[in-house]
N, C-alpha and C positions, 0 to 999 in steps of 0.2 A: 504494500500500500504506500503511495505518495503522499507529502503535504507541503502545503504552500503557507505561508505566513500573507497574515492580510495586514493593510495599513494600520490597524488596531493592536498587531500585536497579536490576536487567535489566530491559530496553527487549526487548521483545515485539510482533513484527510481524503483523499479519492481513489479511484480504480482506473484506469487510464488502457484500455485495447487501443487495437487497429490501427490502422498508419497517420501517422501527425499531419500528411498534408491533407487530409480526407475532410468531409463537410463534416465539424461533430455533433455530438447528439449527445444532451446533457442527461442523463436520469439523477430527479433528484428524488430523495423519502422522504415520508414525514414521522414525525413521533408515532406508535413504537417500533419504526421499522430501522433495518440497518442498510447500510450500502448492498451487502449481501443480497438484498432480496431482488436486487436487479441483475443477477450475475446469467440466471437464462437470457432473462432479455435482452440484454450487452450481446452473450454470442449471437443470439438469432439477426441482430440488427441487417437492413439488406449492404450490402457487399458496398465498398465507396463512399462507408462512413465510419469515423473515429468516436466510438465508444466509451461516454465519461459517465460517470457515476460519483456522487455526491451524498 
């Protein structure tokens, strides 16, 4: 898992597939879900697109 630091100082974790120059395609959760519960969805996405999860 990755994380990025935002302006504020919170450290922000994700899931990052597929190839960086591809159009991406954010999944975000909400409370009580975790990044994980996108992890089908992420592979299924169609082909020529870069796969984020949040």
């Amino acid at each position: 898992m990755a994380f990025i630091t935002v302006s504020d100082g919170t450290r922000l974790s994700y899931k990052h597939w597929g190839p960086k120059d591809a159009q991406p395609v954010m999944f975000h959760h909400g409370w009580p879900l975790s990044t994980d519960d996108w992890d089908n969805a992420e592979h299924d996405t169609e082909a020529g697109h870069d796969p984020i999860s949040r």
